[in-house]
N, C-alpha and C positions, 0 to 999 in steps of 0.2 A: 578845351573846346566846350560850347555850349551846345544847350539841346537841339539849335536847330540844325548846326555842323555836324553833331552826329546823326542826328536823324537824316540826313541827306547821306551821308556814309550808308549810315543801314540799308536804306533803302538801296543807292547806289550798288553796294553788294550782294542785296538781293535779286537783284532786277539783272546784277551781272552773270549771277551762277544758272537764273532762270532761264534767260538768252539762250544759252550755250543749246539747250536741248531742244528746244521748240525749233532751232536754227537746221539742226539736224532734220526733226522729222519732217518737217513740213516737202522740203526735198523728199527725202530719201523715199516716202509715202509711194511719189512718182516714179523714181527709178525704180522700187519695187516691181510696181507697176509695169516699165517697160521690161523689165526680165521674165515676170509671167506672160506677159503677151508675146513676146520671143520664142519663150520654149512651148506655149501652145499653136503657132504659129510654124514652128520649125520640128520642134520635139527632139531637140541638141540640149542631152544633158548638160552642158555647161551653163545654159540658164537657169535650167534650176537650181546645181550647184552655186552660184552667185546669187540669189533667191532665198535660197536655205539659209545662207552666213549672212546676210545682210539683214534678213527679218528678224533676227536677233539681238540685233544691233540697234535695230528701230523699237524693239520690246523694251531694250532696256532704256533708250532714251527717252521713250516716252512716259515710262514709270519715273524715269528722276525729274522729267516734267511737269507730270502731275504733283507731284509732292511740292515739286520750291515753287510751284507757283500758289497752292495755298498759301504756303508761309508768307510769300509777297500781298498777298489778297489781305490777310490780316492786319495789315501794317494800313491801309486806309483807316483803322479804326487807331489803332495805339499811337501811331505817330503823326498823322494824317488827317486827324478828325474835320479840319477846314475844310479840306478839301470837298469831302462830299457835302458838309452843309451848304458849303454856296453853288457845287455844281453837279449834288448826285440827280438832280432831274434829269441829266443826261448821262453823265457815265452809268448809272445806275441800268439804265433800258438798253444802252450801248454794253453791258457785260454781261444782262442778260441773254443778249442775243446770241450771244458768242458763246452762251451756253445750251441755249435751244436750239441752235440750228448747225453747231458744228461740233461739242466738245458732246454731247448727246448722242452723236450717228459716229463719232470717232467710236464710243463706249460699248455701242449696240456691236460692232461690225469685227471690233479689233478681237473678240476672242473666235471666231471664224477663220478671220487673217492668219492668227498664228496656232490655232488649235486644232483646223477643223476640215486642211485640205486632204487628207487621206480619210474626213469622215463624210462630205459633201460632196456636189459634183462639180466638175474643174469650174462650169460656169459660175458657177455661186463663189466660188472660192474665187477669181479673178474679179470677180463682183464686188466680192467686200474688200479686195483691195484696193478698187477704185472710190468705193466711197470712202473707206479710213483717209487715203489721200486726200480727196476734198472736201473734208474733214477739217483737215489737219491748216489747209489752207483758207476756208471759210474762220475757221480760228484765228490765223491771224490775220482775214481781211478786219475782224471787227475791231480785234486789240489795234490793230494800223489806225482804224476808224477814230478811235477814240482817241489815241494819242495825236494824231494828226489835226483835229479840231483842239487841243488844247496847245498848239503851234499856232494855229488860223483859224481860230473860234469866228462861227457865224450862226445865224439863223436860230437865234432865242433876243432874250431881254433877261433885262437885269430888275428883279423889283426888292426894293428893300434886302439888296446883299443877296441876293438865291434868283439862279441861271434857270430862266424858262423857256421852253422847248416852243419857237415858234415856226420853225421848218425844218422838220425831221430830213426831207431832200437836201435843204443845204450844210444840215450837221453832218451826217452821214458822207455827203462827197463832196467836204468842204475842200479847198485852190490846193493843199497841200500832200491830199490823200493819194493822187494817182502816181505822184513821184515816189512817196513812202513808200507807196505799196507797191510797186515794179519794185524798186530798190531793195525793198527788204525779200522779196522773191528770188531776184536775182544771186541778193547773198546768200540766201536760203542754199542756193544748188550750186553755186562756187564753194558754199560748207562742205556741201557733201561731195560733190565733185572730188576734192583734194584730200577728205577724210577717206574717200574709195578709194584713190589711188595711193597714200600713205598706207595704209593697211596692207595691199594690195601688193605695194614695192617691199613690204616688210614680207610677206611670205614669199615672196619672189627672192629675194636673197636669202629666205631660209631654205631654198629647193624645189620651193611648190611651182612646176611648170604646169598643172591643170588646168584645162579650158576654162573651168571658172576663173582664173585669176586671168587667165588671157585677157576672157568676156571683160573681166572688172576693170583692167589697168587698160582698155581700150575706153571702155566708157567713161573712166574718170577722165582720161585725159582729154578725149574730143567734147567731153563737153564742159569741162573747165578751161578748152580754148574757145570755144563758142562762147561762150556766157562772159566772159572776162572783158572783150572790148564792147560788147552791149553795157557792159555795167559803167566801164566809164564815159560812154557817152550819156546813158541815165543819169551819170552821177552830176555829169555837167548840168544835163536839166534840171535836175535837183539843183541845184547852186543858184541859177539865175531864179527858181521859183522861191528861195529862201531869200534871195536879193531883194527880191522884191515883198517879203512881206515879215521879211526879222532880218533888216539888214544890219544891225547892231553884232548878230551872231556870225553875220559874212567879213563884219570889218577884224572879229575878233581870230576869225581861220585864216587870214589876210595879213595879221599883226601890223591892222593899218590904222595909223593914230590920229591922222587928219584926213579930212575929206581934200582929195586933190584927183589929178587928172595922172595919166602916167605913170602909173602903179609899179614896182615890180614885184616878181613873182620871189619871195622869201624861199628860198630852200633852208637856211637856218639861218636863226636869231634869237635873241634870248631877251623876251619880254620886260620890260620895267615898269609895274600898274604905280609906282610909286613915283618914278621920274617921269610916268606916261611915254615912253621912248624906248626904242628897242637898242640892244646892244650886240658886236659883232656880227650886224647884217651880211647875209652874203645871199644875192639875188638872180634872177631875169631881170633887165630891163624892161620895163613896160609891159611884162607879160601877165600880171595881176589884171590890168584895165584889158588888154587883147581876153583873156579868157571870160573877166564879165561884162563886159560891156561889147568885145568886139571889135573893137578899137583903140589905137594905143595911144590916143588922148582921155580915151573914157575916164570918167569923173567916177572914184571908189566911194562910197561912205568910209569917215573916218571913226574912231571912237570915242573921237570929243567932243562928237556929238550929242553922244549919249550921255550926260551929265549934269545936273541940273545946274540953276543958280544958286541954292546951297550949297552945293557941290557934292550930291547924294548921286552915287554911281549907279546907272539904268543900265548899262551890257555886263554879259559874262566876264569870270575871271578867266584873264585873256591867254597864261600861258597854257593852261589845259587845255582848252578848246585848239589852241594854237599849233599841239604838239600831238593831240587824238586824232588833228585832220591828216598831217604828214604822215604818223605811223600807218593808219589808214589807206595813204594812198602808195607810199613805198609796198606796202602789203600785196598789192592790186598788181602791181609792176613787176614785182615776185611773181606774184602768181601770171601774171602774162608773159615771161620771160620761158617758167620753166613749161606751161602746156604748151605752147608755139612751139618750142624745141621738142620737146617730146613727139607730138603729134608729128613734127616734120620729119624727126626720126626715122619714126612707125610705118611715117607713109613713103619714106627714098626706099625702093626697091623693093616695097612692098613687106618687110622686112616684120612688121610686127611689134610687139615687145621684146622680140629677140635684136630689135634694132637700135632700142635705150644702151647704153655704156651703164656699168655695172657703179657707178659714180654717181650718175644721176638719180638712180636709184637708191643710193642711201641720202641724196638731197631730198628725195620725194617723201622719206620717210618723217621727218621734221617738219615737213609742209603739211601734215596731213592733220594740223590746228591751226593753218594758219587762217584758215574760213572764221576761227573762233575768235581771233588777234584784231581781224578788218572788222569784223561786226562791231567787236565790242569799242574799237577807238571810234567808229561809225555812232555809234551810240551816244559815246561821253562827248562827243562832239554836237551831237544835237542836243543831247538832253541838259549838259551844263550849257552851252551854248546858247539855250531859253532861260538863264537864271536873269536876274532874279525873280521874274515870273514863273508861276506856276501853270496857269492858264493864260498865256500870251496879251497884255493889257487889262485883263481881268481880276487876274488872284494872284499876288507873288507867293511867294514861296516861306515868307514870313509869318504872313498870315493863315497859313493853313496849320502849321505845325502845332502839336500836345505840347500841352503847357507841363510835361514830365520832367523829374530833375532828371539831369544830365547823367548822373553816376549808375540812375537806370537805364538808360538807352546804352551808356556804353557799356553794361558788365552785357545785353542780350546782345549787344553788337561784337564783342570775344566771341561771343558763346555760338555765334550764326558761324560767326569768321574759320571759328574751330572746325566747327560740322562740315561747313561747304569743304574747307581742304581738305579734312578725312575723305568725304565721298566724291571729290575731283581726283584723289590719288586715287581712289577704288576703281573709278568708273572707266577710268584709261587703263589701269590696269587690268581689268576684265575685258578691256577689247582687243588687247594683244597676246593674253590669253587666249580667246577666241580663235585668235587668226593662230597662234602656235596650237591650237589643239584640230584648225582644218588641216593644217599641215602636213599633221601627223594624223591625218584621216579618222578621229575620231568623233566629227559628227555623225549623230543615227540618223539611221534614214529610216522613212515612214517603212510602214509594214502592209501598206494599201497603194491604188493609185492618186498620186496628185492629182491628177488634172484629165478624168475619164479614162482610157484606156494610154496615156501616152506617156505614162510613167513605165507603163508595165512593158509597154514596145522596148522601153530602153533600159533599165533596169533586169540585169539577170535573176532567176527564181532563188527566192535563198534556203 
């Protein structure tokens, strides 16, 4: 492999392990959020015990956030150095902001959040958990920002190789930001959603019938059934807004070779970038052209398109993208399969969690990464998907790359590979730790009130 395959590795890896956590908080920030507003609102311990195990959970995801995502930040300079020469006029002002206005009031408020509600008063303490939340989301409206203009770069010019900034308004909310950014929201709380209730069903078959767990495995479930058919019809708009402006990355989710009318819809096949032709199709009729055009004459871009008169290839490598969209959406289907059934459970005869089958309950527990699985093929789908562009018509991805030998990119890229699976093994395993040590009742509880006098109404003197 050369330097530039591995430096797309590296990165790729980085960018994978970084995902995982900011996926977490940006959600979870909120559901926080609605637990303390619950139990100040009601003053039923069982809020706050779901409050107490879950801010935990958000401490530590947020600290392994912090950390890979420096290590991501560096990699503009060793591996990446093109990249900002011809476009840090924008990314540059675009990740500053994402430092001044959300990773800055994350920093201020978070040790309140988790330090300082038995030393302040309830308001101030539900105060700073609204602002760490939108926070946490101001963070990734700008990361959205940035990557999203480098899908649908607009509103600069190009002078001699280097991207200048001539409408801050249409950088910032350039055609393809409003769908990113629902979409990556949406995943954001189907993460959490299904990370609550996996945890959730995990202490539930260890014994724990606590209103906290009650509180929890209702709330994952009703709202990872809400959230789940909002996200695939987002996702559809997503799809016709990418049709329309990197249709080359639609023909490749498609494993569609020629531009024709009457598409169908690939449930599987196995791409051939060599023969240009797929093998062992097996489809929908016509359902590819019904879903993006609407009509089951509709005319697909094909991929042969993309290919010049040299014959130098302009779209993604087609089985990745091909096979990130499907895991993706089988993901989604899972996930709408078991809250629909859960939730209908809970709700025939009013029933509860005592109305789940003790079955589903060790399915729940597996699914509670599957929020991790749909982001990340969500991702390699978009993100190879733009190859070989790096800034969409403007900068491939050739051109940006360190001119490093190869044998150095790959001994740091072991060495990241190494680390990220030590600390992915650690970090699951400290959350089911977590949930066996609520279990076995040994979280402390503060020695003051949470939240003005209504910790102390419910809490016995000790």
């Amino acid at each position: 492999m050369d330097t530039l395959i591995l430096s797309r590795i590296q990165f790729g890896a980085n960018i994978s392990f970084h995902i995982l956590f900011p996926t977490i908080t940006i959600a979870l920030g909120w559901v926080l959020l609605f637990f303390k507003l619950r139990f100040n609102a009601t003053g039923d311990m069982k809020w706050m015990e779901a409050y107490r195990f879950w801010v935990k959970v958000f401490a530590l995801s947020f600290a392994m956030g912090v950390v890979s995502g420096i290590t991501m930040s560096f990699q503009f300079g060793t591996n990446w150095p093109g990249f900002m020469e011809a476009v840090g006029n924008i990314a540059g002002p675009l990740l500053a902001y994402e430092i001044m206005t959300a990773f800055f009031l994350e920093a201020v408020f978070l040790g309140i959040m988790l330090f300082g509600f038995s030393r302040v008063p309830g308001w101030l303490h539900t105060l700073s958990t609204f602002l760490v939340a939108f926070g946490t989301s101001m963070s990734a409206f700008w990361i959205i920002v940035l990557n999203s203009w480098m899908h649908t770069p607009q509103g600069f010019e190009m002078i001699d190789g280097v991207a200048y900034a001539t409408n801050w308004y249409e950088i910032i909310f350039n055609p393809s930001l409003p769908y990113r950014f629902t979409h990556m929201m949406l995943a954001s709380g189907l993460t959490v959603a299904f990370l609550i209730v996996g945890l959730s069903a995990f202490r539930w078959l260890l014994g724990d019938r606590s209103g906290g767990v009650r509180a929890t495995i209702k709330t994952g479930v009703y709202l990872g059934a809400l959230l789940i058919p909002v996200q695939i019809l987002m996702g559809d708009l997503h799809g016709l807004n990418t049709l329309e402006y990197q249709p080359q990355k639609v023909a490749a989710m498609e494993g569609n070779w020629e531009t024709q009318s009457n598409v169908p819809l690939l449930l599987f096949a196995i791409p051939d970038e060599e023969a240009r032709e797929n093998r062992m199709e097996i489809g929908i009729p016509n359902m590819a052209s019904i879903i993006l055009k609407h009509k089951a004459d509709g005319v697909v871009p094909g991929l042969n398109d993309f290919v010049t008169e040299d014959g130098e290839v302009m779209h993604p490598p087609v089985a990745p993208v091909f096979w990130s969209f499907r895991i993706m959406v089988a993901t989604g289907f899972a996930m709408l399969l078991l809250s629909w059934t859960a939730a209908y459970l809970m709700l025939r005869k009013k029933r509860g969690p005592e109305g789940i089958p003790t079955l589903m309950y060790y399915a729940m527990v597996p699914m509670a990464f599957s929020g991790w699985v749909a982001t990340l093929a969500g991702w390699y789908t978009t993100e190879i998907g733009r190859q070989p562009w790096l800034v969409q018509g403007v900068l491939t991805t050739k051109q940006a790359v360190a001119d490093v030998p190869a044998p150095m990119v790959a001994t740091t890229l072991i060495a990241y590979l190494a680390i990220y699976a030590l600390l992915l093994t650690a970090y699951i395993s400290v959350l089911f730790y977590l949930a066996r040590k609520a279990v076995d009742g040994d979280l402390p509880r503060p020695r003051t009130a949470l939240s003005g006098q209504a910790y102390a109404r419910n809490v016995p003197a000790e």
